[in-house]
C-alpha positions in Angstrom: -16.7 -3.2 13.6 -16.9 -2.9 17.5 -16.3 0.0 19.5 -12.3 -1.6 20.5 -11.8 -1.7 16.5 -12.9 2.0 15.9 -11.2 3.4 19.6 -8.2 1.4 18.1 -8.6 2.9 14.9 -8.4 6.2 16.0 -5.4 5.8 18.6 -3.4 4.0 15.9 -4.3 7.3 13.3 -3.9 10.0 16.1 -0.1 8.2 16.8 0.6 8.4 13.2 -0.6 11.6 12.7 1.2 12.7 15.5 4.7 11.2 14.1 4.1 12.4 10.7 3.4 15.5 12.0 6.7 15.8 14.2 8.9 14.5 11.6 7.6 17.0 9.1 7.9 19.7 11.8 11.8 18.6 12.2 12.0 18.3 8.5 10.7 21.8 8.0 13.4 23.4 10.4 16.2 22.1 9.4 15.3 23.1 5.8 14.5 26.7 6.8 17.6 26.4 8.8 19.6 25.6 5.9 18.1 28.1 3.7 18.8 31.0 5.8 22.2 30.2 6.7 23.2 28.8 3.2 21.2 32.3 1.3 23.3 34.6 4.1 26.3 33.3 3.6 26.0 33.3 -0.5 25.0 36.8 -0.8 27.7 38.2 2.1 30.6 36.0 0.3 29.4 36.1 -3.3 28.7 40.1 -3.0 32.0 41.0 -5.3 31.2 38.6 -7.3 27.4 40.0 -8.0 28.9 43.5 -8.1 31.3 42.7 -10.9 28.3 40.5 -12.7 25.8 44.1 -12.3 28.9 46.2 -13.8 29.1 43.8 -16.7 25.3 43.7 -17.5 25.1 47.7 -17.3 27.8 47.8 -20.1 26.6 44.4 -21.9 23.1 46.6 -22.9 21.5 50.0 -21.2 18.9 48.7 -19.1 17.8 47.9 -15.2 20.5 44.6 -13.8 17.5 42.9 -11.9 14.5 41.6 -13.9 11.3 41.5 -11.3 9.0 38.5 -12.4 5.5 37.6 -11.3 5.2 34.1 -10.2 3.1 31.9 -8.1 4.3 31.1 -4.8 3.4 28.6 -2.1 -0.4 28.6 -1.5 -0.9 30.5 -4.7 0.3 33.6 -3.5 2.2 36.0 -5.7 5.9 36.9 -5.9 8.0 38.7 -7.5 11.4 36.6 -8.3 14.7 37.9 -8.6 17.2 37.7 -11.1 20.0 39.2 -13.6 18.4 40.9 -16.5 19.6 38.9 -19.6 16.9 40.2 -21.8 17.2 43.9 -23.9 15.2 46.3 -21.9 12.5 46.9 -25.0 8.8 45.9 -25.6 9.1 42.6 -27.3 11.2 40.9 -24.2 8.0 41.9 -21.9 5.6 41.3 -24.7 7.0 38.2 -26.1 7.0 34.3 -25.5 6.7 33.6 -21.6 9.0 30.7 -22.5 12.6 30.9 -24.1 14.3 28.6 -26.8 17.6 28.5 -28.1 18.6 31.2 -30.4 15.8 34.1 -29.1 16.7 37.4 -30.6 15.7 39.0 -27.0 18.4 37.5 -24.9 21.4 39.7 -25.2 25.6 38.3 -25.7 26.2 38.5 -21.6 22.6 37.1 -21.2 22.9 34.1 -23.1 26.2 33.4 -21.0 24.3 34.3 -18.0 21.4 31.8 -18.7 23.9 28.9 -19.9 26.0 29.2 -16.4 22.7 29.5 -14.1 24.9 32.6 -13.1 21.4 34.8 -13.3 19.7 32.7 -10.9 22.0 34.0 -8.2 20.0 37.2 -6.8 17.3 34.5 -5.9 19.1 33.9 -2.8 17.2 37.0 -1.3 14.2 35.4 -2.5 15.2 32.5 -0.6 16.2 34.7 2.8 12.5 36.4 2.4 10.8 33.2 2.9 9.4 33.4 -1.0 11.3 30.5 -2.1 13.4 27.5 -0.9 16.9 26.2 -2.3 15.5 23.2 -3.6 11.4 23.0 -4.7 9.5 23.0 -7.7 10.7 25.9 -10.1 8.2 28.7 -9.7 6.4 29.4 -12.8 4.5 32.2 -14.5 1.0 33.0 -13.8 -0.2 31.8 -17.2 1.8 28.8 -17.4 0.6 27.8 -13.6 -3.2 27.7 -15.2 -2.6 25.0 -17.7 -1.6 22.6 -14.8 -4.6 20.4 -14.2 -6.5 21.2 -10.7 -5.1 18.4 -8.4 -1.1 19.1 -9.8 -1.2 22.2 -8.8 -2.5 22.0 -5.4 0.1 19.6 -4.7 2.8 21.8 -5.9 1.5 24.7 -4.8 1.6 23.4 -1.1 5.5 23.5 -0.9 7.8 26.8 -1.7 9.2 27.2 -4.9 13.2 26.3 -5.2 16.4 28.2 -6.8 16.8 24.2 -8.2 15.1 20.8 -7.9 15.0 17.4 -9.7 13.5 18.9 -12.9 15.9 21.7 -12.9 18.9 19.3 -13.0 17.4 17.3 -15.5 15.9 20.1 -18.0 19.3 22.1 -17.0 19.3 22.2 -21.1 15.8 23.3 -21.0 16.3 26.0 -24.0 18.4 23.8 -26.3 14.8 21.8 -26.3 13.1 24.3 -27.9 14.9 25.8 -30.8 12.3 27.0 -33.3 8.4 26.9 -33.9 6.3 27.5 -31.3 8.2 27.3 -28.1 5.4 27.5 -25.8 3.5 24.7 -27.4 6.2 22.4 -27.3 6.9 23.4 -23.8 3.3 22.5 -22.7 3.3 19.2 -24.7 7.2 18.2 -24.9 8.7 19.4 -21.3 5.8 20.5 -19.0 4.3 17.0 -18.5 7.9 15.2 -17.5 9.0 18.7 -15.1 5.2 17.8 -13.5 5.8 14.1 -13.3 9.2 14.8 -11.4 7.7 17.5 -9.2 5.3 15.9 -7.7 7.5 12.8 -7.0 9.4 14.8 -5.1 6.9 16.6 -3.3 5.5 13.4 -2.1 9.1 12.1 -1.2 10.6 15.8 -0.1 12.9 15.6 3.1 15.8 17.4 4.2 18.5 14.9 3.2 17.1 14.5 -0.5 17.4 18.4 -0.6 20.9 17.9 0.2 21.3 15.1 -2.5 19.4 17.8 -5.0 21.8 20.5 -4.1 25.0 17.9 -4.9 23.7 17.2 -8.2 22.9 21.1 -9.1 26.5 21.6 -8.1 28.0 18.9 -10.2 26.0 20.1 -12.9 27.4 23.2 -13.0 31.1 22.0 -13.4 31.4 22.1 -17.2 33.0 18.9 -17.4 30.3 17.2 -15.9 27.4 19.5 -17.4 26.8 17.3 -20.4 26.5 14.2 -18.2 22.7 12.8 -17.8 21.9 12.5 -14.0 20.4 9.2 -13.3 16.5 10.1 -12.3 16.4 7.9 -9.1 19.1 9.0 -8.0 17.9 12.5 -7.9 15.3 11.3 -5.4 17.9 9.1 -3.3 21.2 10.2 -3.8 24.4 9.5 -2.4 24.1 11.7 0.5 21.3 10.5 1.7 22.0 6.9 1.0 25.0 7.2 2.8 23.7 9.3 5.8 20.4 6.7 6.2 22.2 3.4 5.3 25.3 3.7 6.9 25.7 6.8 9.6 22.7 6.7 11.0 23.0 2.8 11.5 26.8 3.7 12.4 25.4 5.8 15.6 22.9 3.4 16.4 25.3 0.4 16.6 28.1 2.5 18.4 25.5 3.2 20.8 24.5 -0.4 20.9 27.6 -1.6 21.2 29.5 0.4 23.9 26.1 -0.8 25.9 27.4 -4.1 25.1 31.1 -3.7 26.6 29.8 -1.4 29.3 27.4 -4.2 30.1 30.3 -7.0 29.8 32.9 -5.1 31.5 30.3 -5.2 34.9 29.3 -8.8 34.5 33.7 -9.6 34.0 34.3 -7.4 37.2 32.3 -9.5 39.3 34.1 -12.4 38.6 37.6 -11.1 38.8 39.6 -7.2 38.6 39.0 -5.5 35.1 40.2 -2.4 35.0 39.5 -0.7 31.2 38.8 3.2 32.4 36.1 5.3 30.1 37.8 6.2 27.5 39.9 2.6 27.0 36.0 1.1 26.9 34.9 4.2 24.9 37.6 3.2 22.2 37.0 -0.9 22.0 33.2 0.1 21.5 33.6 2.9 18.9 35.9 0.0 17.1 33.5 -2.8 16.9 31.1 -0.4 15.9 33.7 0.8 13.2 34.0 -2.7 12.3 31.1 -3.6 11.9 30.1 -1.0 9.8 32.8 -1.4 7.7 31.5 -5.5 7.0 28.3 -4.1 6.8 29.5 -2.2 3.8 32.0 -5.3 2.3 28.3 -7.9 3.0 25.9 -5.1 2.1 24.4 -5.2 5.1 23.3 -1.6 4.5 21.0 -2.0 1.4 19.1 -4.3 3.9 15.4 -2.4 4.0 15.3 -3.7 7.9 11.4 -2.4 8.4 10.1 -4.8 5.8 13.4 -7.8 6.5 13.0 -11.4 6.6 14.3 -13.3 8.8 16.9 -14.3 6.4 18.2 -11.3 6.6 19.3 -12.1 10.4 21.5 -15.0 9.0 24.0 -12.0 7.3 23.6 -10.0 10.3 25.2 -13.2 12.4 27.9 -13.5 9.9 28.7 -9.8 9.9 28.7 -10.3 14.0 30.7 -13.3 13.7 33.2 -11.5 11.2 33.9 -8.9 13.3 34.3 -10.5 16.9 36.6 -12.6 14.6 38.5 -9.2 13.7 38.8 -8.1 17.6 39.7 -11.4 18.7 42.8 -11.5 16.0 43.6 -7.5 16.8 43.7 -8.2 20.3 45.4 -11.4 20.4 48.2 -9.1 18.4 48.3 -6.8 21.0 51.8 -5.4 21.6 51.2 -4.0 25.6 54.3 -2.1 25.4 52.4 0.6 23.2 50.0 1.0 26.0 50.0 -1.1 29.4 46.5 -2.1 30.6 46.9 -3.3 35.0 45.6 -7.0 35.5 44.9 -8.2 32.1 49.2 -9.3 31.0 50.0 -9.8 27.3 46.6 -9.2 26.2 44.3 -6.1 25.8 41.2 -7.9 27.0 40.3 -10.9 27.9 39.1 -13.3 25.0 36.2 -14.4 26.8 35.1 -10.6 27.4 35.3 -10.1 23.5 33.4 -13.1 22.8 30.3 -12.4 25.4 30.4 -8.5 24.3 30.0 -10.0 20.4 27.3 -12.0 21.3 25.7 -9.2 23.6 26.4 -6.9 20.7 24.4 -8.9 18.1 21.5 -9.5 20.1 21.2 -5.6 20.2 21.9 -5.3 16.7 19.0 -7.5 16.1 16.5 -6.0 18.7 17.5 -2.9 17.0 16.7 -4.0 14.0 13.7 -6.7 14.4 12.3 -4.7 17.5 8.6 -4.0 16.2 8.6 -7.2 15.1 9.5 -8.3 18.5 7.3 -7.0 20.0 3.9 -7.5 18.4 5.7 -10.9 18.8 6.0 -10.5 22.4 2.0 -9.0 22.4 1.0 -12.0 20.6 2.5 -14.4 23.0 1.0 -12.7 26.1 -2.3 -12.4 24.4 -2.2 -16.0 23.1 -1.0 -17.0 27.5 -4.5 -14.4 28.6 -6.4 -16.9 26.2 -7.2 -13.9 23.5 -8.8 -11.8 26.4 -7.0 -8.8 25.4 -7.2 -9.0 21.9 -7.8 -5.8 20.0 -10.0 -5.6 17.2 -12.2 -8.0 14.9 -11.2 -11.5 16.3 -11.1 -13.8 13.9 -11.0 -17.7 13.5 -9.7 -19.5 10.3 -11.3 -22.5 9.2 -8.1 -24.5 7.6 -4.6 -25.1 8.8 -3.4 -26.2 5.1 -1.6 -24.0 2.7 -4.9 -21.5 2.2 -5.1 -21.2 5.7 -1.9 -20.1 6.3 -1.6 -17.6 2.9 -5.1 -16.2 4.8 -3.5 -15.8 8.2 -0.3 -14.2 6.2 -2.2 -12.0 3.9 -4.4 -10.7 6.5 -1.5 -9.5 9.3 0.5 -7.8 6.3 -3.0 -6.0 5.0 -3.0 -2.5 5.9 -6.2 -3.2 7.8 -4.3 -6.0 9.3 -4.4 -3.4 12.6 -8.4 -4.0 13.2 -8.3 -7.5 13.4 -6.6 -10.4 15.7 -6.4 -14.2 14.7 -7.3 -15.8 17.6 -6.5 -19.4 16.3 -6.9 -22.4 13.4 -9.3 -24.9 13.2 -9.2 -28.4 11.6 -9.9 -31.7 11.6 -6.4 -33.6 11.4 -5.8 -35.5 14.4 -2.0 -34.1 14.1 -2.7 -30.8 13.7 -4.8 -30.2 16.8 -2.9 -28.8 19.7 -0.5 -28.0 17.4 1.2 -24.5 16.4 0.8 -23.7 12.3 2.4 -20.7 11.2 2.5 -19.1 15.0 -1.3 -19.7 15.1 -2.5 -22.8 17.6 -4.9 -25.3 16.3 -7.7 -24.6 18.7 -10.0 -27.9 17.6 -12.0 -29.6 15.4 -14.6 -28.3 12.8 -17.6 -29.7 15.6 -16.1 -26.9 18.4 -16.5 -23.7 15.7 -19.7 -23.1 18.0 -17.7 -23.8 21.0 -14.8 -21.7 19.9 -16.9 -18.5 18.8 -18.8 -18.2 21.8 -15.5 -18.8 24.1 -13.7 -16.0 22.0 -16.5 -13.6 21.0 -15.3 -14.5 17.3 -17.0 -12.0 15.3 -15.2 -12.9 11.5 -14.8 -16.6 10.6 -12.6 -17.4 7.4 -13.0 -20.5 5.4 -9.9 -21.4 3.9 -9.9 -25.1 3.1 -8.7 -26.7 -0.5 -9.1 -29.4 -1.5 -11.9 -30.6 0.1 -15.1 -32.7 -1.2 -18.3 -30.5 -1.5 -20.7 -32.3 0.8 -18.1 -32.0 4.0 -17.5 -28.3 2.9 -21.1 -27.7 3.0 -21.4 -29.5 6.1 -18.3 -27.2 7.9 -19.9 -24.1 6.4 -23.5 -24.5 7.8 -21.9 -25.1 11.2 -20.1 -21.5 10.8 -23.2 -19.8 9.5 -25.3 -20.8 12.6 -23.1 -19.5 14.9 -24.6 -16.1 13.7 -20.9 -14.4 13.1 -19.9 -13.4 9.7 -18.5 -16.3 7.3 -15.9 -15.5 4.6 -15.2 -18.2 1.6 -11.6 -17.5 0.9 -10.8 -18.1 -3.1 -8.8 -20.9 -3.4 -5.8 -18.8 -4.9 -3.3 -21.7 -4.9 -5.7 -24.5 -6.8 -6.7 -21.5 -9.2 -3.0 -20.9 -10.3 -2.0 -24.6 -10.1 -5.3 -24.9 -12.4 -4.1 -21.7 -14.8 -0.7 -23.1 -15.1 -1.7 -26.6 -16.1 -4.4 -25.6 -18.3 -2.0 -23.2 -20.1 -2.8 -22.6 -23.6 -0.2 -21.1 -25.9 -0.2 -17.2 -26.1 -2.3 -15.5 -28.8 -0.2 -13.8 -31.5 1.8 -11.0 -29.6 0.7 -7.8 -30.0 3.2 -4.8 -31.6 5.5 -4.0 -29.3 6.3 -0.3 -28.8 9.5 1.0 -30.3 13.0 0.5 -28.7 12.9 4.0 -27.7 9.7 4.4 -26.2 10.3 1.5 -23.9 13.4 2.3 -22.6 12.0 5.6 -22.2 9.0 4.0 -20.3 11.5 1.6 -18.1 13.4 4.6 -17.4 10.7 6.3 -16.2 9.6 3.3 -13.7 13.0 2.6 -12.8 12.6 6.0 -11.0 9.5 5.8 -9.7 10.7 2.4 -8.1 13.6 4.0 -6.8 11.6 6.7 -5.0 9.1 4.3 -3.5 6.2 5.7 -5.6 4.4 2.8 -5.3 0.9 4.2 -6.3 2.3 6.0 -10.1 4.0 2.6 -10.6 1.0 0.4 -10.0 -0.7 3.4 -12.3 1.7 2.7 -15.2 1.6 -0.8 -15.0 -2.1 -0.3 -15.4 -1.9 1.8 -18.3 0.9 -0.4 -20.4 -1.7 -3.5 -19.5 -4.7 -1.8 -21.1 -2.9 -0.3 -23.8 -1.8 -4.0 -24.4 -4.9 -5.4 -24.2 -6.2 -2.5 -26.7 -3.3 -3.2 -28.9 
């Protein structure tokens, strides 16, 4: 690569960086924020209540009320965690088991009620107000439980604090009732440990403040006993209703309130030039806040909201319009039932606003719902344009030609802008020989010429990259078009022709071997369970890495 791809390179990673940083810098407040003011007010209003607990352990067994563990902190570091003693002060409870099952002969009568309630986790509020732990993080464990984690888990989850609760913790809420007899820390290890791991470190890797909050919702509910015995959903521990609501609909709710009052504000100024219009601020505030109301509300009814607008088609625009069109349909009816003896508006009669001014601030309001929504699109559209208008002078990166303005030619050109090295490179044009093609624009790319101007073309754009992406073609003239982009000296790629391979696998389909056993009904729901939630939480990386595994354990099988 040149020096523009490498300088590019390392703007593009120093912006990321930067944002990534910033966000997690926000991210980090606002949970500190919450942990502090949520751990003062619990200990300040719940003091009676942690009285009248102490007074009940001191004459449930003769002993200390606060049991002081060791556990490992963030970084590794030490702490000791605070809780109600639910254990008989003797020997064996220090001695014994670091893990507890059901039925343990060292957990007193108040204890057990303690441990079954979450009551005893309480006093970890100061931990919480020290800086030891967080309200929601991995559950700190014991020092001898922490070294059978393998080397890369435990970095990970060492890097965050600890939490009072977390996704494992609502889900393992029955943790004791697992392990009922035998060897409890065995089956901890092999039965429990692995899954509390596996959840863990999705949620360290997909941590923010408002899954903290949906985390905190479902320790709550948890707690209520007629919801204790209900199974929480494993995605939706990871993307709850709080912040599904908060990210799909108020944030977009702002946004589009924002967006819209722009719209009147911007109608009402064009409308006074042409004749008096006299709305005031808070008559304009109101008509904006209520298309944004209504659009949210269709946004909901057309589900709008689920709409993942980074990654969107432009389908996706088409239920946008409607939503748009829907609810300039809704002001037009509201206002043509206007009654202006509720509240008399100067200049504008019978009516509330004008028609025409609802339909222009509709219009107006969609196009900055969908420059909202589209707008980096837009504008590496925009960059493209301008870059295709300087002839490619200010292209950034590898520039690249593509031999082929068929079907592989444009999967190349597609695959290549959504590759995440897609960045370093910049498709200067097509090439190919059909008279109707040249001139023209394929896929956004312009045919630049005929195969005989390759040498022409490379040395006009500084091509360094040339892609070959022709099918169907017969072998002498593909030999002939790839010695011409060999001698121009830059580097020549032979694309696999990916659509005449499947077309070839699909008519040459044989039928399937003998199957081989399937796993039992349990284990594969289990297993879709299990990659329902990783899907949920975006973990794209440990569901590619089952999918993996199930495939070689097929092909094993």
């Amino acid at each position: 690569m040149n020096e523009s791809i490498a300088s590019q390179q390392v703007i593009d990673t120093k912006l990321h960086s930067g944002f990534t940083q910033l966000r997690q810098t926000v991210d980090n407040i606002a949970r500190r924020t919450l942990d502090i003011l949520i751990s003062v007010l619990g200990i300040v209003l719940l003091a009676p209540v942690l009285f009248l607990l102490a007074v009940l352990i001191k004459r449930d067994s003769p002993g200390p009320v606060f049991y002081w563990g060791q556990r490992v902190g963030r970084h590794g570091q030490p702490f000791r965690i605070l809780k109600f003693r639910t254990m008989y002060e003797t020997g064996d409870s220090y001695n014994g088991p670091r893990v507890t099952g059901q039925g343990d002969p060292r957990i007193t009568p108040f204890g057990q009620w303690l441990r079954e309630t979450k009551v005893n986790e309480l006093p970890q509020l100061w931990n919480v107000l020290k800086g030891d732990m967080s309200l929601v993080g991995p559950r700190p464990e014991d020092c001898d439980l922490v070294g059978h984690w393998p080397a890369d888990v435990r970095e990970t989850l060492l890097s965050v604090r600890p939490g009072i609760t977390s996704p494992a913790s609502v889900l393992y809420r029955d943790e004791e009732s697992m392990l009922s007899s035998g060897n409890v820390v065995d089956q901890y290890l092999k039965i429990i440990l692995p899954s509390k791991l596996r959840l863990d470190l999705i949620y360290v890797h997909h941590r923010s403040f408002l899954t903290d909050l949906d985390v905190l919702f479902w320790t709550l509910m948890t707690l209520i006993p007629q919801l204790k015995t209900r199974q929480v959903p494993e995605h939706l521990l990871f993307w709850g209703p709080l912040a599904r609501f908060i990210s799909r609909y108020m944030s977009w709710f702002v946004l589009d309130s924002a967006v819209a009052f722009a719209a009147v504000a911007a109608t009402g100024i064009i409308w006074r030039s042409n004749g008096p219009l006299e709305l005031g601020p808070s008559l304009a505030l109101g008509v904006a806040l209520a298309i944004a109301l209504i659009f949210s509300l269709v946004n909901a009814v057309l589900g709008v909201g689920r709409i993942v607008w980074s990654r969107a088609d432009s389908e996706d625009a088409i239920t946008l319009a409607i939503s748009s069109g829907l609810t300039t349909a809704v002001l037009l009816a509201a206002n043509w039932l206007w009654q202006p003896r509720l509240i008399p508006v100067p200049y504008l009669g019978h009516r509330l606003l004008p028609s025409g001014l609802i339909v222009v601030s509709g219009m107006l309001a969609f196009a900055g719902f969908l420059l909202l929504r589209y707008r980096m699109r837009v504008i590496t559209g925009l960059s493209q344009y301008w870059m295709a208008l300087r002839g490619g002078t200010l292209a950034v990166g590898e520039r690249v030609l593509i031999i082929g303005a068929g079907e592989a030619g444009n999967m190349a050109a597609y695959l290549l802008r959504k590759l995440e090295v897609g960045q370093a490179f910049s498709i200067i044009g097509l090439v190919d020989d059909a008279p109707r093609k040249l001139g023209a624009r394929v896929g956004g790319l312009r045919v630049l010429g005929p195969t005989v101007d390759v040498p022409q073309l490379v040395r006009a754009h500084d091509i360094g990259l040339i892609l070959f992406a022709i099918e169907n073609i017969r072998p002498a003239e593909r030999e002939r078009i790839l010695q011409i982009c060999r001698a121009t000296g830059a580097q020549t790629i032979i694309l696999p022709d990916v659509l005449a391979s499947l077309r070839t696998q699909l008519a040459n389909s044989t039928p399937a071997a003998p199957a081989a056993p399937m796993p039992s009904g349990a284990e594969m729901d289990s297993w879709l369970r299990q990659l329902d939630g990783l899907i949920a939480a975006e973990a794209w990386d440990a569901v590619r890495e089952q999918v993996r595994t199930r495939q070689r354990q097929l092909v094993s099988d």
